[in-house]
Every structure is written in structure tokens, then in C-alpha cells.
N, C-alpha and C positions, 0 to 999 in steps of 0.2 A: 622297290624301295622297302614295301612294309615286311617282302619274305624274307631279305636280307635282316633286317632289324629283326624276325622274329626269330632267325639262329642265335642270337646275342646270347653268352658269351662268346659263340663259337663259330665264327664266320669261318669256319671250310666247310661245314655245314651247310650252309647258306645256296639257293634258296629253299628256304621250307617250307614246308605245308603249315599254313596258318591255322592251327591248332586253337587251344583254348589257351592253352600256357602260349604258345607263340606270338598271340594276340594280345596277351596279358603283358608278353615284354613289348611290342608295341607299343600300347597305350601307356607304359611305364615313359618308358623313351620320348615321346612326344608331349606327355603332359610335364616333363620336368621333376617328375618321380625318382628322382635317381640320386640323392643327394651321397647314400652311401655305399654305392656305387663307382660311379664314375666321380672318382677323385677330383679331377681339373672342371666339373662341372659342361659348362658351355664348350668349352673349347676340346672336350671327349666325344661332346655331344656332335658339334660338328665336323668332325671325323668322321664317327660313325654314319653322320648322312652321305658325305664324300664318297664313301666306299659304296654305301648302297645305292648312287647314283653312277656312279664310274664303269665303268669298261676297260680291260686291258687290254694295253696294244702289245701286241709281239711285236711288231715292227720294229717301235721304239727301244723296246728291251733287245732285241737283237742287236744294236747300236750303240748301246752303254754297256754290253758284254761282251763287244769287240776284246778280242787278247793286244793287247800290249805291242805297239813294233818291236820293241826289242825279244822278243818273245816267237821263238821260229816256230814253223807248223810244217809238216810231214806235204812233200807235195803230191799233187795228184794230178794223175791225166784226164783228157776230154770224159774217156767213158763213164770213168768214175763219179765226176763232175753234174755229167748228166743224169746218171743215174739217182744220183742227191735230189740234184730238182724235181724230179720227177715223180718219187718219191712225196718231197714237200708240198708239191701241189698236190698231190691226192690226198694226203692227212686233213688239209688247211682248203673248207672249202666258204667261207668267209675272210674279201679283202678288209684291210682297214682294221677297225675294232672290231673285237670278239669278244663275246660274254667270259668273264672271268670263271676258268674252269675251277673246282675242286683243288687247291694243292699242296704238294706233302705234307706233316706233319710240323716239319723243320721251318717252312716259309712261315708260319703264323706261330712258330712258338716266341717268337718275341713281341707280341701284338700288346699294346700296353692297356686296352681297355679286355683283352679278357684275363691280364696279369692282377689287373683292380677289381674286378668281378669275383675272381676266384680266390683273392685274397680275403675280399669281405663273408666271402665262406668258408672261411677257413681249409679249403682246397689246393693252398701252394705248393706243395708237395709234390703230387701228382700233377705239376704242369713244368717243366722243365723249359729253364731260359739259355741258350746260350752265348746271347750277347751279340746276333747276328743283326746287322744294321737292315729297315727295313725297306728294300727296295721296289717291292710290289706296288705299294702305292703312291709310289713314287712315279712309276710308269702307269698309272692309269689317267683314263682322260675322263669328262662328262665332255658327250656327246651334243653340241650346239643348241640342236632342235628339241633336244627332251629337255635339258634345261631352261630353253622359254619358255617354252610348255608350263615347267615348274613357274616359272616366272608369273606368269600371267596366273595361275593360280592361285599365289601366293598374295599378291596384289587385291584380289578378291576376296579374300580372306580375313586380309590386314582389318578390318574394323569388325570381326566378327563378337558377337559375346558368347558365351558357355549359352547362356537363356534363350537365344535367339534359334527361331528355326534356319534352317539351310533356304527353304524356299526363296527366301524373301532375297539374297542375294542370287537365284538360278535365275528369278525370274527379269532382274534388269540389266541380264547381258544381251544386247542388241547388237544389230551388224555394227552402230558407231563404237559401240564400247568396247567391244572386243578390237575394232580397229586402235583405238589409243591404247587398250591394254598392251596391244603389242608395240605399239610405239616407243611406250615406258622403258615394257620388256628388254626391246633390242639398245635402250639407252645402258639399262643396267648389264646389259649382257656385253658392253663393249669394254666396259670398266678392267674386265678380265683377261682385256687384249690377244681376243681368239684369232686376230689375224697374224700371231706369229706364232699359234700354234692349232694345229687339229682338233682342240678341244679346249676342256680347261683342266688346266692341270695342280694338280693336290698345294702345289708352292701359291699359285694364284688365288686359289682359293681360300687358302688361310692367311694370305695378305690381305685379302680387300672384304671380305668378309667381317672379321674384326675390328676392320679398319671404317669403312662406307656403309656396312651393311647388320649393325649387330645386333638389330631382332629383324631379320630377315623370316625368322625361321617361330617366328610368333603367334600367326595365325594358325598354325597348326595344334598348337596349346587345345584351345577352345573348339577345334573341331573334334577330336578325338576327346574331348570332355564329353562328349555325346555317348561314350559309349560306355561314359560311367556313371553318368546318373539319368535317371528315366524321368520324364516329364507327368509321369502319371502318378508320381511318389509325392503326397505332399505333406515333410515332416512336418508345419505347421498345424495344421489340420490333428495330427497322434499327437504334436503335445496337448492340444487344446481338452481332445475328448478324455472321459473318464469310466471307471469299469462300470462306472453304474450305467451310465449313458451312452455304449459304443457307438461308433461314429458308421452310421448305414451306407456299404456299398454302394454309390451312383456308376449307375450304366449309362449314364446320357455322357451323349459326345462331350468333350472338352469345350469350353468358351474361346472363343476367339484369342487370338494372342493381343494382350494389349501392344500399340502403336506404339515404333519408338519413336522419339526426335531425329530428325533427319541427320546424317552424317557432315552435312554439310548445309546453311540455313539457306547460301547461293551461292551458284559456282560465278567464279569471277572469270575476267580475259587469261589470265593463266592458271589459277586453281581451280582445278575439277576433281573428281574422285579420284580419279588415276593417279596425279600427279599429288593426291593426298594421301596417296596409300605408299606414293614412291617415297614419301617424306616421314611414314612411322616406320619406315627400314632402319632409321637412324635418329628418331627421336620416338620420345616413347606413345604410344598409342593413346592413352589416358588424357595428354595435353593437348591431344588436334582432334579427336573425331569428334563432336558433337562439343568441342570449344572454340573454335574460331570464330572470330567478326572482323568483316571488312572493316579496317579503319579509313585505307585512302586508297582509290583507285584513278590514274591518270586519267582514265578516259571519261571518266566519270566528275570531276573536281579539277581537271587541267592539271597541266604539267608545269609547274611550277613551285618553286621552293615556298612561296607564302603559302600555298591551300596545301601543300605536303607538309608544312608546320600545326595549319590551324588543325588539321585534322590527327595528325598522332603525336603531339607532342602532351595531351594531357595524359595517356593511355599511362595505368599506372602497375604495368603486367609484363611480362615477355611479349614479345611480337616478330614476327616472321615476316622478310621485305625479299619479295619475286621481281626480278625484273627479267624482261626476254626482248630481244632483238635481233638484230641482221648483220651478218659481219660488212663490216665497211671494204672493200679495195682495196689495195695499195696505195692508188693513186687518188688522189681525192678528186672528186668530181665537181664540184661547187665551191662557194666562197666558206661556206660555214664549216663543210668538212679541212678546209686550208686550216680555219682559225681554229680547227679544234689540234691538228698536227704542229700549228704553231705553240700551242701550248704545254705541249706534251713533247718527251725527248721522243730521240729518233727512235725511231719502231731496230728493236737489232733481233728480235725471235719470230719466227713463223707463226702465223695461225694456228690453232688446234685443229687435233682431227678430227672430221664431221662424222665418222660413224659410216651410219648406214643415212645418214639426213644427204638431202642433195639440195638443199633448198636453202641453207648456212645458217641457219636458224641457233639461237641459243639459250639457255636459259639459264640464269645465276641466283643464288640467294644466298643471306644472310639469316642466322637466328641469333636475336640479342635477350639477354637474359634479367635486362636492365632497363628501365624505362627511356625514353628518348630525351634527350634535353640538346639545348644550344651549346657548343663545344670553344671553345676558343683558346688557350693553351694547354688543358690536359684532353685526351679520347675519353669514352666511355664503353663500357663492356667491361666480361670478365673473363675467367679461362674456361666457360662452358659455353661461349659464345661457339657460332659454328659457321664456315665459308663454305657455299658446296657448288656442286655445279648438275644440272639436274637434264641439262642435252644439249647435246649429244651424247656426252658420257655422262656418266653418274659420278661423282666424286665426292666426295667431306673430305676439308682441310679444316685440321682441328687448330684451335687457339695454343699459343706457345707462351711461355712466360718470358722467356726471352727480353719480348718488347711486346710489351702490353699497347699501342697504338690499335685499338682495337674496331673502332667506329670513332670520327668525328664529322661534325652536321654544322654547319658555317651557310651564309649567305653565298658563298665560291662554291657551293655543291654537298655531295653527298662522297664520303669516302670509308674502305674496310681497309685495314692494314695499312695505311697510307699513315704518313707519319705527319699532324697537326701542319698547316697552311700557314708560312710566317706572315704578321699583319704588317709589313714593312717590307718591301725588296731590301736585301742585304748587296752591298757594294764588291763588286767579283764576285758576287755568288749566280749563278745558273736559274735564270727567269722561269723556265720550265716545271712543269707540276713533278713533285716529289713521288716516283709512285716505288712502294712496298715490293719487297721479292714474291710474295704470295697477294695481293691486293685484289682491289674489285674499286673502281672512281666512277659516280655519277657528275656529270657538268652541272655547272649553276644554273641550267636554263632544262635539266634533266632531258635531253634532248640525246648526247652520247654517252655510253658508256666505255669503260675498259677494264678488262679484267687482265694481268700480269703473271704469270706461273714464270718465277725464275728457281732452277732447279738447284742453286746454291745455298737458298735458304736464308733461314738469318735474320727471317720477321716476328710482325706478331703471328702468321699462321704457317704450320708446319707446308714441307710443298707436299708433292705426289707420292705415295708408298707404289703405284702402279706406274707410272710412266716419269721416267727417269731424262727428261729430257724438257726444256724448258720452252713455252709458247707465249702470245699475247693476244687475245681477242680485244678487236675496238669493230663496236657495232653500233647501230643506229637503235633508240630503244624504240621497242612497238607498243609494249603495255607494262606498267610499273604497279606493283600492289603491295600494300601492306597489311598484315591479319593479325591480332592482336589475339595472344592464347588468352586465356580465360572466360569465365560464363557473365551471369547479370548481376554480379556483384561488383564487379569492375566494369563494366559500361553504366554501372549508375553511378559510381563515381567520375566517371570522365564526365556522362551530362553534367554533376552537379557541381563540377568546375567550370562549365562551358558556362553554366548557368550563372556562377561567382564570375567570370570574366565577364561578360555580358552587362550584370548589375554593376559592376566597374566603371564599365567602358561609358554606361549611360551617364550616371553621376558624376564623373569628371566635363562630359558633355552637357549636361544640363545642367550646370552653374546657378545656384539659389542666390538672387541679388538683394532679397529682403524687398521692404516697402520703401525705406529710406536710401534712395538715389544718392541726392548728395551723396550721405555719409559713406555710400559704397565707394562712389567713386572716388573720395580721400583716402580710403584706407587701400584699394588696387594701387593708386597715385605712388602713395606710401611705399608699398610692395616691388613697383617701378615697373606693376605689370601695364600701367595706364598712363598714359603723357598729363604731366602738369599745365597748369593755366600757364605759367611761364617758361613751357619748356615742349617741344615739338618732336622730342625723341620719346620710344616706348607704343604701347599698344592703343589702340582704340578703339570704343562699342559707343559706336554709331548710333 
């Protein structure tokens, strides 16, 4: 990856000897140096990794350069025939991918990131375009296993700082962690839909990458920051001293590095570091590594709509809601799986696909941008609300303006995309729960959920940019979480509402009747909170 990047402009080049200039385009490239440069910024940038990750197939290009039927070709006999083969196998002694050789002149003169390169140097002159469409990276693939590889890397990386040494993340990769590393990994790596091709190919790429995954490519920033500033350099220190009083070379070892705050203050039933790293793919880094607090967790508070209120509904931040569970059958097993089919229309889409999971496992979330409240004729949420799905595949289904029905939270359950619960059955209308073309519905008893992917669209949230084909999960939930973004500026405001509810809730309960009986009880009387001497209706204290 890094000899390819350090030919930059000139990938026929490519790969080179990691020079000191070669290294210097590196480190340009991965810190985000490039403003005058690579014109389109990110979306140059992600090119540029593409290629340096890629392999070209002959194979494949032998297939998209088939000549034409109508297009006659000179025949030939057996010998000849053979003699080709024969021939071809001895050039080509690698099946499958083969490293992308060196080629012409002509295949890369229309390469648009070193058209932008050499134009910022004023060099266009001497690079001649001739408007030739580019099909080289068109036929390359990334190779399965390197890109988890990259995967799992990348994951590890995700909450890195420029300040921080490396060690401190080599040292808590354990057999468990690198097992969910790759758990993740193979989640994300399905999104790409490798099982309809040998790899992943350049179109996939830049679909689901902008789309699910847009600082995938972030932790790389702050590692390669390493190689630009040194730890032993401390310009505080030069500002401070003066000519009179030079500042004396210390040879003693360096102090310890102070301790950071933990990334995470506790991992919950489904958030762990993994699936915390899988989560600043597509939100940004700043607002979940060392900001999250459990607001509610099932297993912890019960499953029910009352303790899933008392607990996030003062939260006055963004908040992020995990839920994972088991896909249900077909056929319902029990009385409670019936009553939940009787509620919901007929099932008309297949399940999703599980991946590489065998065990039907799933995981869904929502991010609201908004605080929580009770809903009752309008949703709440905005258009930076996000739908995603986190495994077996990875996905983000962004908010649409379309139909803002974005979240609404009712005694009848928990729902995303679902379009508001009428408080009244309507007369010929369909008793059945309403559910959204992109949706996600928690039960009133948060016991099942369903998530909905109809590929015609048409909701609050866009469908799939990766799989063009419409499903429904209805699973059993196993653990439900909610994590509230923000530090201890908003958790002392949530106590200090819990705190204002509380002195509420007392003082309406403990009722001050005064010293004067009587007179209390004429003026309650009064009020009609209290039965009269002549009258047997109304309340009474005993």
C-alpha cells in the first residue's frame, strides 16, 4: 500500500522504493495533506487506497475484451490452438490475481489524480490526455483476506490520538479480541457483497464506502502523525526559556506517559470496543470514544417501557439505542410469537442474509440527534438521525426528508420509520401495525422486534445503496441498550432533573394539612376533593 502511494503522481511507477521523498508523499496522503492537490479531496483519496490495495485480474479483462459477435475472427486449427495455450501457460505462472504489472504509457495517461497533481505544478503540458476511458481499475479486485486483515487493523486504530504511544493498543490484543476483531471485520466485509464476486471491486467500493463507511480510513491520520512530530520536541518548554537563561539538555529518560480515560467507562451486553470502533466508521470519533454512558440497559433495569422511560427520557444529548437478537421462524412456536404475527401484516420478504454468522444472530441501531420525549401525533428526530445494521452486515440507511416519521416512543412500543400509531382504530382500516419501507419496531413489552428493508423506498429512511433486493428480520430481542453521547456536563443535568422529579413527586405525596383539621377539611369539601357531611360521594382521609 505505502510503495504504491509513495510513486504518487505516477503510478506506473509504482511500487517504489520508500525513499525520503516517497515517504514524504505517504505521510502527505494519509495525514490529509493534500488540500492542493487532490482536487475532490476524500473521494481522490479513496481511489488512491483502492489501487494501492487492488490486484489485477486478467481473467476478468479477458471477458470485458471479448470482440463483438458480429465481429468475425480469422479461424484456426487444432495446432495452432494449441500452440496459443501453451504458449499462455508458460508466460502466466500465477492463477487467479496477479500483481498489477507496469503498463504503457497510454493506460494511465488519463489517471485523473495525476492530471490534478501535475496541474498544481504547473506540469500539464508534458502529460498528455487522450480521453481514453479508464478500464484498468475497473478490472481490479481487493483480494478478501488482505482486506480484513486491513479491516481488523483499521478497528484498532479507530480511537487512536496523534499523543498516544502505539504500545498501549499492541498490548490488549488477546486471543478474545482479536476473535471479535474479526467478527466485526467479516460483518463489514460482507456489506461489499464478496459472494458475487472474487473480490471487491472498484464500483463496490466507492458505493459503500461513502455511503456506510466514511472515515473508515481515519485512524490512519494519527498513526502516520508519528512520523511528523517527535515526542522528545517540547515547544512549550523553547517558548518558555530565554537567551539569558537557556533551557539545559535533560538526558534522563522520558516520564511516564500520563493515563488516558478509558475508551469506553464499561462495556455493556452489546457494546464493546469492537463494535465501538465499528460505530466511528460512520460517526465521528470525537462523539463516542471516551463520551458514552449507559443510560438503559435491559438486562440491568428490565424490559419494559416504564424503566426504559424513567431512565432516558431526561437525557438532554444525542443517544445511541443497540438492540440484538435472534431471528424468529416462520412459523411461530408459541402463543406469544402468534400474538406478535397477529399484529403485524403478513411477512411477504425473506430474511436477510446471515453472512458468514450461523447462529441468526443480529444487531440493529438507531442514532437520534434529539433528545427523547413521548410521541403522540408528530415523530421526533432530524435528517442526521441514522438507521444502521451492525451484523451480520454492516449497513447505514441515512434519514430522507421525504417523510420525516423518524422515531416515535408511545406506550404501544418503540418504533424508527414507522409512521405514528393511530390512538383510535379507524372503521375499514387494517388493525395491523403500520410498518415503514425502511423501518426498525420494538413491541410494547420490548420483548420482539422487526426490522423492514422494502427496496421501493418511499420512507423516512433511504433503503440499501448495496443490496438491491428487499428482506424482513422479526427476532426475539436478547439485550437492548441505550448510550447517551455526551460527557459530565449532561449527566449532571439529567441527575438534577431526576432530582426536580423526585422533589415533585414527594410534595404532591406528602400533602401539608396545617394544624386546623376542621378548617382543612372544608375547604378539600369545597374543592369536591372530600365527601360532605351531607353527601357520600367524593374522597376520604380516614
Amino acid at each position: 500500500m505505502a510503495t504504491y502511494l509513495g510513486a504518487f503522481p505516477f503510478p506506473s511507477l509504482a511500487p517504489s522504493i520508500l525513499t525520503r521523498e516517497a515517504m514524504l508523499n505517504v505521510v502527505v496522503i494519509m495525514t490529509e495533506r493534500y488540500s492542493k492537490v487532490l482536487k475532490k479531496g476524500r473521494a481522490d483519496r479513496n481511489k488512491l487506497f483502492f489501487r494501492s490495495l487492488a490486484v489485477y485480474d486478467r481473467r476478468m479483462s479477458s471477458v470485458h475484451e471479448q470482440p463483438e459477435q458480429g465481429t468475425l475472427q480469422p479461424s484456426k486449427d487444432r495446432d495452432e490452438i494449441a500452440a496459443e495455450e501453451g504458449h499462455d501457460a508458460a508466460r502466466s505462472h500465477v492463477a487467479g490475481f496477479d500483481i498489477d504489472e507496469p503498463g504503457s504509457s497510454e493506460e494511465e495517461d488519463d489517471d485523473e489524480l495525476s492530471l490534478a497533481a501535475l496541474e498544481s505544478l504547473d506540469a500539464i503540458e508534458v502529460f498528455k490526455n487522450d480521453q481514453k476511458a479508464d478500464t484498468k481499475v475497473h478490472h481490479a479486485r481487493i483480494p478478501i483476506d488482505n482486506f480484513r486483515g486491513l479491516l481488523m487493523l483499521l478497528l484498532v486504530l479507530a480511537p487512536l490520538d496523534s499523543r498516544e504511544p502505539l504500545t498501549r493498543y499492541a498490548e490488549g490484543l488477546t486471543e478474545f479480541r482479536l476473535k471479535g476483531l474479526r467478527r466485526v471485520a467479516d460483518s463489514i466485509l460482507w456489506s461489499f457483497i464478496p459472494e458475487k464476486n472474487a473480490g471487491i471491486s472498484y464500483h463496490a467500493f466507492n458505493t459503500i464506502v461513502p455511503a456506510s463507511l466514511p472515515y473508515l480510513f481515519d485512524g490512519l491520520n494519527p498513526l502516520f502523525e508519528h512520523f511528523l512530530f517527535s515526542k522528545n520536541i517540547d515547544l512549550s518548554r523553547q517558548r518558555q526559556s530565554t537567551a539569558s537563561q537557556p533551557t539545559p539538555v535533560s538526558t534522563a529518560h522520558p516520564a511516564p506517559d500520563t493515563p488516558f480515560e478509558p475508551l469506553l467507562q464499561h462495556e455493556g451486553e452489546i457494546l464493546d470496543l469492537n463494535i465501538l470502533s465499528q460505530l466511528s466508521f460512520f460517526m465521528k470519533g470525537s462523539n463516542l470514544f471516551r463520551r458514552l454512558r449507559l443510560l438503559y440497559s435491559g438486562g440491568e433495569a428490565g424490559f419494559s417501557i416504564g424503566s426504559f422511560e424513567q431512565k432516558v427520557l431526561n437525557w438532554r444529548a444525542p443517544s445511541i439505542l443497540l438492540v440484538s437478537g435472534t431471528r424468529l421462524s416462520a412459523v411461530p412456536h408459541d402463543s406469544r410469537q402468534r400474538t406478535l404475527a397477529d399484529k403485524l401484516p403478513p411477512k411477504r420478504h425473506p430474511d436477510g442474509v446471515s453472512g458468514n454468522s450461523k447462529s441468526n444472530k443480529v444487531i440493529y441501531g438507531i442514532y437520534l440527534n434529539v433528545p427523547w420525549k413521548q410521541t403522540y401525533r408528530e415523530a421526533i428526530g432530524d435528517s442526521d438521525s441514522l438507521l444502521f445494521q451492525l451484523e451480520p452486515i454492516h449497513e447505514v440507511f441515512h434519514a430522507s426528508t421525504i417523510n420525516r416519521d423518524y422515531a416515535t416512543f408511545t406506550k404501544s412500543g418503540i418504533a424508527f420509520g414507522n409512521p405514528p400509531a393511530r390512538a383510535k382504530p379507524v372503521s375499514g382500516l387494517s388493525s395491523h401495525v403500520s410498518l415503514g419501507p425502511v423501518s426498525l419496531l420494538l413491541d410494547e413489552s420490548l420483548e420482539y422486534g422487526v426490522f423492514t428493508h422494502d427496496v421501493s423506498g418511499g420512507g423516512s429512511f433511504h433503503p440499501s445503496k448495496a443490496r438491491n433486493h428487499s428482506w424482513q428480520d422479526r427476532f426475539e430481542i436478547d439485550s437492548l441498550e441505550v448510550w447517551g453521547c455526551g460527557g459530565d456536563e449532561e449527566a449532571e443535568r439529567q441527575r438534577a432533573a431526576w432530582a426536580f422529579e423526585e422533589r415533585e413527586a414527594l410534595a404532591r405525596k406528602n400533602l401539608n394539612l396545617g394544624k386546623d383539621i376542621e378548617a382543612d377539611r372544608a375547604l378539600l369539601a369545597m374543592a369536591g376533593l372530600l365527601a360532605s357531611e351531607n353527601h357520600t360521594s367524593g374522597g376520604s382521609m380516614g
